[in-house]
KOLGUNU-459916 format. One record per residue (C-alpha): x, y, z; residue in one letter; residue number from 1. Coordinates in Angstrom, 1 decimal, always signed. Layout:
BEGIN
x  y  z  type  seq
X  Y  Z  A  NUM
...
REM end
This chain:
BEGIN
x  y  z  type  seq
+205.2  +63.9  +90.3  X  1
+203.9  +64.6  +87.0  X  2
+201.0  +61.6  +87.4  X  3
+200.3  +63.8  +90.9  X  4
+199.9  +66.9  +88.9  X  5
+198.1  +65.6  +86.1  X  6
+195.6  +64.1  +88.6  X  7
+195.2  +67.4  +90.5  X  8
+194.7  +68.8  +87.1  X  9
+191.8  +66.7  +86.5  X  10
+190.3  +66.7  +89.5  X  11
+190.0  +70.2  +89.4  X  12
+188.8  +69.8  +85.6  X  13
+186.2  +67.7  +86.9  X  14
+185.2  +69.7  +89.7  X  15
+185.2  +73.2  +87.9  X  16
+182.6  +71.0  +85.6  X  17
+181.1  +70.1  +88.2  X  18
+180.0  +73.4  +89.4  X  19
+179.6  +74.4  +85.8  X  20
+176.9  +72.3  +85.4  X  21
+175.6  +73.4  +88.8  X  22
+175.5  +77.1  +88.6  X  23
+173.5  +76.4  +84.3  X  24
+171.0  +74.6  +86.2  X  25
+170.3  +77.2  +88.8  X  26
+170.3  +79.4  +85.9  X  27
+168.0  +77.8  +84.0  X  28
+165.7  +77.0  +87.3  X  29
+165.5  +81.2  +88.1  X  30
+164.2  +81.4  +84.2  X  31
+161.6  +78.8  +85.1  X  32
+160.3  +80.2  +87.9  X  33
+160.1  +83.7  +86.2  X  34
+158.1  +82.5  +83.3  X  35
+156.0  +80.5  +85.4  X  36
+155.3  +83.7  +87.5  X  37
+154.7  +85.8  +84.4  X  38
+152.2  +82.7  +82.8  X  39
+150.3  +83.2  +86.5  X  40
+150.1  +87.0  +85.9  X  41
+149.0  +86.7  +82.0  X  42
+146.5  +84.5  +83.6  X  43
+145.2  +86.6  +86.5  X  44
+145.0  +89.6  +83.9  X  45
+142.9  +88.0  +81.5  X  46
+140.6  +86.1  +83.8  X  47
+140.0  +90.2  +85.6  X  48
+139.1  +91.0  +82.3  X  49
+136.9  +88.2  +81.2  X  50
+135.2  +88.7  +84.3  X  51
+135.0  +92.3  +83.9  X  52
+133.6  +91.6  +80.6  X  53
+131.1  +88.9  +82.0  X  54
+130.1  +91.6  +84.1  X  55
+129.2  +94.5  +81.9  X  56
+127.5  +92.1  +79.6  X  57
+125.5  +91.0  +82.2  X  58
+124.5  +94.7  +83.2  X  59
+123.8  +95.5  +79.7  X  60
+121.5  +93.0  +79.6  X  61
+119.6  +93.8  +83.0  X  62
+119.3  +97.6  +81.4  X  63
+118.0  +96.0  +78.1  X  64
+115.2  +94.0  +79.9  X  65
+114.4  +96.2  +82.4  X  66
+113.6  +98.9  +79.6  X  67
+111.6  +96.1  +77.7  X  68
+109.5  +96.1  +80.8  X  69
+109.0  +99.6  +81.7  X  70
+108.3  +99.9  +77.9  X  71
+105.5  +97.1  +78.4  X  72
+104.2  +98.9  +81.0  X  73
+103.6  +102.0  +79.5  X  74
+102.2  +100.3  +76.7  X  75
+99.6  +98.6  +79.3  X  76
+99.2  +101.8  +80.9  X  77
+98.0  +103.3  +77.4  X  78
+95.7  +100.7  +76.5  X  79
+94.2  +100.5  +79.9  X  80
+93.8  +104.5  +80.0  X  81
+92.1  +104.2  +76.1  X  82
+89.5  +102.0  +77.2  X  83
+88.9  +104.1  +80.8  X  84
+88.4  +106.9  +78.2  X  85
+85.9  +104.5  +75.9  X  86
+84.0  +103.4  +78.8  X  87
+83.9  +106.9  +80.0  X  88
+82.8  +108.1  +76.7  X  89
+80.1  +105.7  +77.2  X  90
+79.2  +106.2  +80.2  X  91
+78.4  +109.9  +78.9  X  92
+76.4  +109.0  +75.9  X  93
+74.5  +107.3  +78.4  X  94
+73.6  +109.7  +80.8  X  95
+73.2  +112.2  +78.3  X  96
+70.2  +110.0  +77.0  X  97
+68.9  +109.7  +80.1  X  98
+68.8  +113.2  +80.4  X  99
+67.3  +113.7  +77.3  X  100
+64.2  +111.4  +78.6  X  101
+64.0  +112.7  +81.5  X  102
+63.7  +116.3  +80.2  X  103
+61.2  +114.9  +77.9  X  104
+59.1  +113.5  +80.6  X  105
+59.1  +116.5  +82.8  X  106
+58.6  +118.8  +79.9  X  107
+55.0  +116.6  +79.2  X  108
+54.2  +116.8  +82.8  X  109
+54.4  +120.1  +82.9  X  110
+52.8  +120.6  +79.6  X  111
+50.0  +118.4  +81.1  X  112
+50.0  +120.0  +84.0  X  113
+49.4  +123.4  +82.4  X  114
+46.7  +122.3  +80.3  X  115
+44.7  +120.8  +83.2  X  116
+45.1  +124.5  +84.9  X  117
+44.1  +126.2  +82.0  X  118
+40.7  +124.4  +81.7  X  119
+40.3  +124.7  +85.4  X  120
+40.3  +128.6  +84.3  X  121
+38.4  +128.6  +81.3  X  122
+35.6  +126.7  +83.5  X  123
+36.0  +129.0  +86.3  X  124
+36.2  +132.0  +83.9  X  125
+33.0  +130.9  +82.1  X  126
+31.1  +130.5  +85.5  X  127
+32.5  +133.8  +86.6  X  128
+31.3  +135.5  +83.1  X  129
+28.0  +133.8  +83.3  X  130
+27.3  +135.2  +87.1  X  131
+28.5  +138.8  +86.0  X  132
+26.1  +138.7  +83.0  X  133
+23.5  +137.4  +85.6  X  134
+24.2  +140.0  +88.5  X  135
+24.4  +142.9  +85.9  X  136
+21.2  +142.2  +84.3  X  137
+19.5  +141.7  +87.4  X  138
+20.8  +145.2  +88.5  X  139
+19.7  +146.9  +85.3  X  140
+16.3  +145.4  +85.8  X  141
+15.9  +146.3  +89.5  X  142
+17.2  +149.9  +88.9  X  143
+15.2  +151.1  +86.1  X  144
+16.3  +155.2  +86.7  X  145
+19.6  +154.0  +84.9  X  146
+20.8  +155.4  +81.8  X  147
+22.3  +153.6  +78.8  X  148
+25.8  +155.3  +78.9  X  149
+26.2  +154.6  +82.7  X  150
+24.9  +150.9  +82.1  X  151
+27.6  +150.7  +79.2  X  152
+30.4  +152.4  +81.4  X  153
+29.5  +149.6  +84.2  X  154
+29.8  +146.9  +81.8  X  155
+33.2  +148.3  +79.9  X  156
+35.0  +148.4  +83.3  X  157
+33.5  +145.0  +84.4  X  158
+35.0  +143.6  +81.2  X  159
+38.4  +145.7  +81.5  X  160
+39.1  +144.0  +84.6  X  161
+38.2  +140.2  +83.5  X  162
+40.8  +141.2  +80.6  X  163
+43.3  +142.7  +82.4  X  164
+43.2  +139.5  +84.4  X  165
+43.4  +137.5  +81.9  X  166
+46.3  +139.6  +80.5  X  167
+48.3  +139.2  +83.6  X  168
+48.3  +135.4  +83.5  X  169
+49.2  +135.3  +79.5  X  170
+52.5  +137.5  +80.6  X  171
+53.3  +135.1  +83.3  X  172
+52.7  +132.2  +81.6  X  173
+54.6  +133.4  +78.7  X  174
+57.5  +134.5  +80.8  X  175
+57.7  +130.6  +82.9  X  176
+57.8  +129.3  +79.4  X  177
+60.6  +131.5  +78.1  X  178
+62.7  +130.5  +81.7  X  179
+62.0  +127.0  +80.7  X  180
+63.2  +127.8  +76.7  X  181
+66.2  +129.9  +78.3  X  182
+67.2  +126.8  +81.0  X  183
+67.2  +124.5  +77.8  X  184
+69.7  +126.4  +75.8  X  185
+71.9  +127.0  +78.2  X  186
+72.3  +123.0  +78.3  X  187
+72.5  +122.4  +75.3  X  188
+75.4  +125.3  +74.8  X  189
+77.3  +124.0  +78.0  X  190
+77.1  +120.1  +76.6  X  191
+78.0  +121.6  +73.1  X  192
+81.4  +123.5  +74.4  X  193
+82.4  +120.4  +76.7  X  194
+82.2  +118.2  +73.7  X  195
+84.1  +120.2  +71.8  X  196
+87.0  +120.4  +74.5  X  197
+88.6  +116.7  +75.5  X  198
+91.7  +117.2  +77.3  X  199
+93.9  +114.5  +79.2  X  200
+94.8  +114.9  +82.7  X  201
+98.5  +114.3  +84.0  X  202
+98.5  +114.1  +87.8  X  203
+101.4  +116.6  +89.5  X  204
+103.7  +115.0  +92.3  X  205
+106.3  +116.6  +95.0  X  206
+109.0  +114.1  +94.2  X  207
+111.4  +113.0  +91.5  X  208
+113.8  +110.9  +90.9  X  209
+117.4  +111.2  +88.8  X  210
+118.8  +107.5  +87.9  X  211
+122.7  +106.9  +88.6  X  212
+125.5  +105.3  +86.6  X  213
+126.2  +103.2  +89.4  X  214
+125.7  +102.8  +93.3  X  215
+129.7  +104.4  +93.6  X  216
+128.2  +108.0  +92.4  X  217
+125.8  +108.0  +95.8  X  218
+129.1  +108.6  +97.2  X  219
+129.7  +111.6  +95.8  X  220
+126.0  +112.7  +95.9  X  221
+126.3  +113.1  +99.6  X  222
+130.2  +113.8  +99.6  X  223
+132.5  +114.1  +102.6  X  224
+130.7  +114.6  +106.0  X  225
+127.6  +115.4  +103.9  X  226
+129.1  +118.6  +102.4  X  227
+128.0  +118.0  +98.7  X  228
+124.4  +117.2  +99.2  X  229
+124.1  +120.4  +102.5  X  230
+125.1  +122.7  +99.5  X  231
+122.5  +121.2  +96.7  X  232
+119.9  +121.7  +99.1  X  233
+121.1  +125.1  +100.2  X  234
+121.7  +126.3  +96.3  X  235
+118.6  +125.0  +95.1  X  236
+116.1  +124.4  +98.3  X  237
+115.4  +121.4  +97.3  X  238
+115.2  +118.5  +99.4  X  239
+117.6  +115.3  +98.8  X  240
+116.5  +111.7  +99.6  X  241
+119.3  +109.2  +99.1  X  242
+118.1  +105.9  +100.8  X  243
+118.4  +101.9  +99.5  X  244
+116.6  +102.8  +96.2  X  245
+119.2  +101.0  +93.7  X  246
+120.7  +103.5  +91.6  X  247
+118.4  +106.0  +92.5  X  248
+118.3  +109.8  +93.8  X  249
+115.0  +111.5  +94.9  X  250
+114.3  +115.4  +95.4  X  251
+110.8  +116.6  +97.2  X  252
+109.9  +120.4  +96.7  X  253
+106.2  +121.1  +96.4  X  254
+107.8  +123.9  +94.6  X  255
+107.4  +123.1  +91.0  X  256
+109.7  +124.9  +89.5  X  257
+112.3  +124.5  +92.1  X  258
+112.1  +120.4  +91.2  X  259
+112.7  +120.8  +88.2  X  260
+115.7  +123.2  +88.0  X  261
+117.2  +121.4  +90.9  X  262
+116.4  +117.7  +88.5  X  263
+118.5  +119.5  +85.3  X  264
+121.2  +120.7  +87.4  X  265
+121.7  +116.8  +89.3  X  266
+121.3  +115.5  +86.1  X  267
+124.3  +117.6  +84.7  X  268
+126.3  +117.0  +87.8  X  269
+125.9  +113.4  +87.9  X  270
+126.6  +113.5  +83.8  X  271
+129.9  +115.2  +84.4  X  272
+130.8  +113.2  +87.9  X  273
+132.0  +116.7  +89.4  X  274
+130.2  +117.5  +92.7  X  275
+131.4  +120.4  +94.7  X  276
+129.4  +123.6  +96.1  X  277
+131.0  +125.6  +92.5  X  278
+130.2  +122.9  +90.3  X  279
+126.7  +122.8  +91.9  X  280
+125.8  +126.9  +91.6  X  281
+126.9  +126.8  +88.1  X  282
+124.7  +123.5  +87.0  X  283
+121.6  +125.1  +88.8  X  284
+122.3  +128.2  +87.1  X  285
+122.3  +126.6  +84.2  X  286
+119.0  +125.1  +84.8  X  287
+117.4  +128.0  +86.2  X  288
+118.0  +129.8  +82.6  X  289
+116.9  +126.4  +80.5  X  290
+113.5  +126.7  +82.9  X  291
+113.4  +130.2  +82.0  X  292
+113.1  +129.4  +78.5  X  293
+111.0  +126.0  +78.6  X  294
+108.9  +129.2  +80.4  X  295
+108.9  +131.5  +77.6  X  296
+108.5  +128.7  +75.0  X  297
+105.5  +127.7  +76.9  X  298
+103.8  +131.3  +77.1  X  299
+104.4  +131.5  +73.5  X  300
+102.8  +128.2  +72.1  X  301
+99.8  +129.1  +74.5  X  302
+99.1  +132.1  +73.1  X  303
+99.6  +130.7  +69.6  X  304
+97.4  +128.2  +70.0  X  305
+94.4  +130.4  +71.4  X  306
+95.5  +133.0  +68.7  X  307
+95.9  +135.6  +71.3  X  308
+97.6  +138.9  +70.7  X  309
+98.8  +142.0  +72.2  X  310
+100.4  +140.3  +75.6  X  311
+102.6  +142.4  +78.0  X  312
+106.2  +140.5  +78.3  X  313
+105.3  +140.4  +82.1  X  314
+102.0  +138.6  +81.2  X  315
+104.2  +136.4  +79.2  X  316
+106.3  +135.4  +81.4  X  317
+103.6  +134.6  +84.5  X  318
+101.5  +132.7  +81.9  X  319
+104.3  +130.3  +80.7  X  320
+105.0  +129.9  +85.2  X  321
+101.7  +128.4  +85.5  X  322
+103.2  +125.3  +83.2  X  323
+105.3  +124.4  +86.6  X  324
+102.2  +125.3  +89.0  X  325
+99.3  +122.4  +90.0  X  326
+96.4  +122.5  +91.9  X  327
+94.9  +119.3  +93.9  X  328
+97.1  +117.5  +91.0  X  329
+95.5  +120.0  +88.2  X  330
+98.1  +121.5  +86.0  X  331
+97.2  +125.5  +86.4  X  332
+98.5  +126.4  +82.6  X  333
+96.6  +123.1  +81.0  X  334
+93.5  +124.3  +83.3  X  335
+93.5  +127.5  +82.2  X  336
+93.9  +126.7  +78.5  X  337
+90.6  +124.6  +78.9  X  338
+88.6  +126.7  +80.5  X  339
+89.8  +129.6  +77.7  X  340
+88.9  +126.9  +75.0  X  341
+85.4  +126.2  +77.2  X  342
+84.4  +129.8  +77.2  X  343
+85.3  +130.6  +74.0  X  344
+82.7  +128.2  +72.9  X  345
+80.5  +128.9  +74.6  X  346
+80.8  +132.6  +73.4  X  347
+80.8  +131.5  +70.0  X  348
+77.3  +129.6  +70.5  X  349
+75.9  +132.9  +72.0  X  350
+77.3  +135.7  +69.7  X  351
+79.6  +137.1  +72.3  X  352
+83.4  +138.3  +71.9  X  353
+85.1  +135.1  +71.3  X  354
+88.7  +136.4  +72.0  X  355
+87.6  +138.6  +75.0  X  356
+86.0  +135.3  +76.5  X  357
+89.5  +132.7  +75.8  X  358
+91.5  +135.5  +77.1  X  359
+89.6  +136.2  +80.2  X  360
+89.6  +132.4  +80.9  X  361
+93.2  +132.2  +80.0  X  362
+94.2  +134.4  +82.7  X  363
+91.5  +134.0  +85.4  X  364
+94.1  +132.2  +87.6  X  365
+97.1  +134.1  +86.8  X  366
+97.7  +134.9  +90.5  X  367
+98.5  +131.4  +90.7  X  368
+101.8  +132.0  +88.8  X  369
+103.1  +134.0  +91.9  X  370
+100.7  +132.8  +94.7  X  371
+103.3  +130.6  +96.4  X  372
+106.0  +133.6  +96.6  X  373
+103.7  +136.2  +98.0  X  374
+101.5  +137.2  +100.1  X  375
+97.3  +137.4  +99.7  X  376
+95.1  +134.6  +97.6  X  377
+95.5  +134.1  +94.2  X  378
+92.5  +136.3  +93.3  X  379
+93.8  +139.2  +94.9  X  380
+97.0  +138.7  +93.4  X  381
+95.9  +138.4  +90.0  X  382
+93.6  +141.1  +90.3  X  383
+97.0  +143.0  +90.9  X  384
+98.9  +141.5  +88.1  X  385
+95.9  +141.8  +85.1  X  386
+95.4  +145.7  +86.7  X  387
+98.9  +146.5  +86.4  X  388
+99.4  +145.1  +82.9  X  389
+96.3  +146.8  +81.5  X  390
+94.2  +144.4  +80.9  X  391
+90.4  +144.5  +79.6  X  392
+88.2  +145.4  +82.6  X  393
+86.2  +142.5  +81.8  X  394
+89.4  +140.1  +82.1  X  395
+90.0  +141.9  +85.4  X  396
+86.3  +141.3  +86.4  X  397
+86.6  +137.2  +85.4  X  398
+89.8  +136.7  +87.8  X  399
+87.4  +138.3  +90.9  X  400
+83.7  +136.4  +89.7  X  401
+85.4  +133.0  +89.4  X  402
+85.6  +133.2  +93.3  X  403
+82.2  +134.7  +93.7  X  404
+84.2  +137.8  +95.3  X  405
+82.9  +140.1  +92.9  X  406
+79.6  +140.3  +90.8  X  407
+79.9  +139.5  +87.1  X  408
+79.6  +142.9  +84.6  X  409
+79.6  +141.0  +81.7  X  410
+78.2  +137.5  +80.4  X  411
+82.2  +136.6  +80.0  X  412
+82.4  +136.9  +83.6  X  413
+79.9  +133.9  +83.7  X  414
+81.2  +131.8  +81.1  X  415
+84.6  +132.0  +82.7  X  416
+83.3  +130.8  +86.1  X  417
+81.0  +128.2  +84.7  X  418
+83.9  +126.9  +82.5  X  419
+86.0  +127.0  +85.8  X  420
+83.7  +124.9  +86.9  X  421
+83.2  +122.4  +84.4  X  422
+87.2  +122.0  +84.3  X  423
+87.6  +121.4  +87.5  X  424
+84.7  +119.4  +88.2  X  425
+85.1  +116.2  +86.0  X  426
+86.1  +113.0  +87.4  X  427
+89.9  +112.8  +86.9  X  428
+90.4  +116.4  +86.4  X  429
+92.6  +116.8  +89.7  X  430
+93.7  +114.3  +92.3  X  431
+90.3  +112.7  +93.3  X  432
+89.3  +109.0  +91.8  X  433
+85.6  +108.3  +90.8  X  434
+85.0  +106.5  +93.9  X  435
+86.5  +108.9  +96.1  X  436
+84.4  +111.8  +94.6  X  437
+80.8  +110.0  +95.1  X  438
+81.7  +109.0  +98.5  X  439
+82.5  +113.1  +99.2  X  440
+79.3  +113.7  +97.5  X  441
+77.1  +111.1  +98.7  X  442
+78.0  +112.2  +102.7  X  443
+77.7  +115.9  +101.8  X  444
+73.9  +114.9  +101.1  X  445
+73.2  +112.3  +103.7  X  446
+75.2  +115.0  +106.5  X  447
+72.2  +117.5  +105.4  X  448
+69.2  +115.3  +105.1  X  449
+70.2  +114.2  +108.5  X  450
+68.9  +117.8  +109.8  X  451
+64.9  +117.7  +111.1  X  452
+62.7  +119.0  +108.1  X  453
+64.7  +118.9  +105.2  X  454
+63.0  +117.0  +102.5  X  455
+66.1  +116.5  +99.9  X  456
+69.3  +117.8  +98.8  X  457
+71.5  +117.9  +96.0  X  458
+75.4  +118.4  +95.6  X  459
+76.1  +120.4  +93.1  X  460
+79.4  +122.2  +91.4  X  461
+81.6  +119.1  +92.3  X  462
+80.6  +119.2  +95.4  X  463
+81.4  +122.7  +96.2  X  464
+77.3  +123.9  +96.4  X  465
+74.8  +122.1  +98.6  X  466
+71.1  +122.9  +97.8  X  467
+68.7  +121.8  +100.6  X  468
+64.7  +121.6  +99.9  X  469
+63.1  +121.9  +103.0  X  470
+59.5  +121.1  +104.4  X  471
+57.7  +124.6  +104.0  X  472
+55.4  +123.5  +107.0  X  473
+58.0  +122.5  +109.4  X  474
+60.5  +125.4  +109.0  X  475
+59.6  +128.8  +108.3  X  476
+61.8  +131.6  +106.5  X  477
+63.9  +132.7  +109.9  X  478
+64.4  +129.0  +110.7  X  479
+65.7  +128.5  +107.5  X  480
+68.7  +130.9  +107.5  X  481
+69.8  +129.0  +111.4  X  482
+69.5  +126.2  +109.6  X  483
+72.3  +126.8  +106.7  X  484
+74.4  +127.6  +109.2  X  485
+73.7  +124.5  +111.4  X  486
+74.8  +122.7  +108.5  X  487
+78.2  +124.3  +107.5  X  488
+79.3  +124.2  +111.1  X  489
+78.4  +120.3  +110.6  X  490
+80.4  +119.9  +107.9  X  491
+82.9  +122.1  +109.1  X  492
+82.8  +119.5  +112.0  X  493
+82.5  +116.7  +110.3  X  494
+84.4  +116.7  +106.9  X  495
+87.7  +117.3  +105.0  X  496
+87.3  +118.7  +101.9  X  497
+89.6  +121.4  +99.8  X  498
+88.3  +125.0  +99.7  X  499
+85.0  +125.9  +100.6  X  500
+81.5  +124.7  +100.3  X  501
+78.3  +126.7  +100.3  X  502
+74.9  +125.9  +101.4  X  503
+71.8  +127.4  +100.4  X  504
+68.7  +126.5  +101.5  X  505
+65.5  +126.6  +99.4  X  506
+61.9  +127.1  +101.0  X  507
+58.8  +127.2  +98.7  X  508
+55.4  +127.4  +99.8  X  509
+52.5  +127.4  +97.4  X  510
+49.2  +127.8  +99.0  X  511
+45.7  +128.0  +97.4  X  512
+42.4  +129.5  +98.3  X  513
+38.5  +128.9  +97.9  X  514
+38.1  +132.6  +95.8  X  515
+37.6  +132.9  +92.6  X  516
+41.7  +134.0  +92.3  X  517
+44.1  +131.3  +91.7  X  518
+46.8  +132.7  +95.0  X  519
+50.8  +131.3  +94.8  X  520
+53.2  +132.5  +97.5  X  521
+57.0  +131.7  +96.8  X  522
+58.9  +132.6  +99.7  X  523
+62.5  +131.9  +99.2  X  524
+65.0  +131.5  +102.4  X  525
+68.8  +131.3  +101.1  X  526
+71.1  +131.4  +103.8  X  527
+74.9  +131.2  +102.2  X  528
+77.4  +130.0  +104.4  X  529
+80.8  +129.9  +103.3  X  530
+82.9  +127.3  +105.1  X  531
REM end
């Protein structure tokens, strides 16, 4: 019995070993597996974040070299522009040599000219004085009851009407020469002021764009069913565009102003990735009162910078509204600031009010500043605007003779609309190229030499005047009013261009007798067509 017991005993020693050594090694098989498992997560963790890493790196670097590029490309964009402004400098010494020669020439022609009539006169004149002497004293002989007095009354009046003649043509000789003086200086003073003025030209568009952070915030651009990017538009009436463009939101408004408040405001919303119809009225609010200011701050340095004074706040504020405003591409405020500079040189070169002149060219297009928001043309409006405000009559006067709807009362008033002119008319001014422009031109003139008896014409005024010669012997004066209008309903017809163009025909006839009197007949037909 006791070996029986003592070998139960140990086999239930052994087997309680046994499954000792079982239940350790299950034990130490579950610690295994866990810190295998937790290895495998450590792992999955850190490769997430080296990738995440690998990632951001890589975008940093794609930002990096994508500004390297756009900064390479402005820099191009420079140097191209610097040499389009060398060659164009150029290409205006140039022409203003040619000029120069050709005035020259014409100036000895006429000279010539002049000095070939006047000996044609002094021959005729001598013939004519030798024939009086000859009739007279063949008349004193035959009438022998004559007295001396009545003899010398005859021969005073005879010679008071050779000298009153001769009188006549001095005065109108003198007063073609002084036209030709006056036509001279009036170059010279408008080539004077345009050299004194260079200004650079920044073409206006109806779209711009605000970059995202990343493709995710589109997402919340449009928001659910649309709802974020219904209420931008409704707050700010400005168009949204979100499309493939890679990080990338456009707004169109050919409201100025409007783009730009509603560009601050999705800038700030898009800064603080909070889009909802609250967020969005209090952004563009925000906006709306920093382009209220960029406003002000724009009046101001204007009117510094022209040393004007004594401006109504109102004025102010319309002024600094023109900064947002273009015109075929032309910014209105940097427009209006040449054409002040212009005129004001150009008063300067003629003695006239020099303040008087910049401020009436300042604010000749101040009816622009409201134009899109009411009702009428800019001219009426800012007739409205400068009367209201109390401004010089002769200010008032500019805004209406710019537009021809008014005659000038002042020789400000025609400063202001030739330095309108001028401004507007230079290649690159407003959105036409070089090319584009001599094509407009060049058909203007081949549309009107096209009609039966015109002999040449000339565009003129950018393309806004047409001035047709026409044969004198092949249309007469009531022919030549049906034909300006032929011509504007052609190129009403036939052509696209902005605003209006006005024809005026030209017909000069000189004619000249067998008589002793040199006879000229100028017979002028304008017919002014406004199309």
């Amino acid at each position: 019995m006791d070996f029986l017991q003592l070998g139960i005993g140990l086999i239930a020693g052994l087997l309680f070993g046994a499954a000792s050594i079982i239940l350790v090694n299950k034990q130490k098989k579950r610690n295994a597996q866990k810190e295998a498992e937790s290895i495998i997560k450590r792992a999955e963790i850190s490769a997430e974040k080296m990738e995440r890493d690998a990632y951001l790196k890589a975008k940093e670097k794609y930002q990096k070299e994508r500004q390297q590029m756009q900064r390479q490309f402005k820099n191009r964009e420079s140097e191209t522009s610097k040499r389009e402004d060398r060659l164009r400098q150029r290409e205006k010494q140039l022409r203003r040599t040619e000029n120069d020669l050709k005035e020259e020439g014409r100036s000895l022609k006429k000279q010539q000219h002049r000095l070939k009539e006047a000996e044609s006169m002094v021959r005729k004149k001598s013939e004519r004085v030798d024939n009086i002497i000859d009739q007279q004293l063949e008349k004193l002989e035959s009438i022998s009851g004559i007295n001396r007095e009545e003899a010398k009354k005859n021969l005073i009046d005879s010679l008071m009407d050779r000298a009153n003649a001769e009188i006549a043509q001095d005065v109108l000789d003198t007063k073609n020469e002084a036209m030709e003086k006056a036509r001279f200086e009036a170059k010279e003073i408008l080539a004077f002021a345009i050299e004194r003025m260079a200004t650079d030209y920044t073409m206006e568009a109806t779209l711009v764009t605000v970059s995202l952070p990343s493709e995710n915030m589109k997402g919340l651009v449009i928001g659910r069913e649309g709802r974020n990017i219904k209420a931008f538009e409704t707050i700010t009436g400005v168009k949204v565009i979100v499309d493939d463009t890679p990080e990338t939101v456009v707004m169109s408004s050919f409201d100025p102003v409007k783009r730009e408040v509603a560009r601050r405001a999705m800038e700030a919303l898009i800064k603080k990735k909070q889009i909802n119809p609250k967020a969005i009225q209090r952004e563009k609010d925000r906006a709306q009162r920093a382009v209220d200011e960029s406003v002000r701050k724009a009046a101001d340095e204007t009117l510094k910078e022209l040393s004007l004074k004594n401006v109504h706040p109102e004025m102010r504020n319309y002024l600094g509204r023109l900064k947002y405003r273009s015109s075929y591409g032309q910014n209105i405020l940097h427009h209006s600031k040449e054409v002040a500079w212009l005129a004001g040189n150009m008063a300067a070169e003629l003695g006239l009010d020099v303040d008087l002149a910049k401020r009436a060219g300042l604010f000749h297009d101040i009816g622009k500043a409201v134009s899109n928001d009411a009702e009428g043309s800019h001219v009426t409006i800012g007739v409205d605007i400068t009367t209201k405000y109390n401004e010089h009559p002769v200010v008032i006067n500019s805004v209406l003779a710019h537009h021809e709807e008014a005659d000038p009362i002042s020789p400000v008033s025609v400063l202001v609309t030739a330095a309108d002119r001028i401004s507007g008319a230079r290649p690159g001014a407003r959105r036409e190229s070089v090319e584009a422009y001599a094509q407009r031109i060049t058909k203007l003139e081949e549309l009107a030499n096209s009609f039966d008896g015109v002999n040449k014409t000339y565009a003129i005024s950018a393309g806004r005047e047409i001035r047709v010669l026409i044969q004198p012997e092949k249309v007469n004066d009531a022919k030549a009013n049906t034909l300006a209008s032929d011509i504007a309903r052609k190129i009403k017809e036939s052509l696209e261009y902005p605003g209006q163009i006005k024809v005026t025909v030209v017909r000069n006839l000189i004619a000249t007798s067998s008589t002793d009197d040199y006879l000229s007949k100028n017979s002028n037909g304008k017919g002014k067509i406004a199309v």
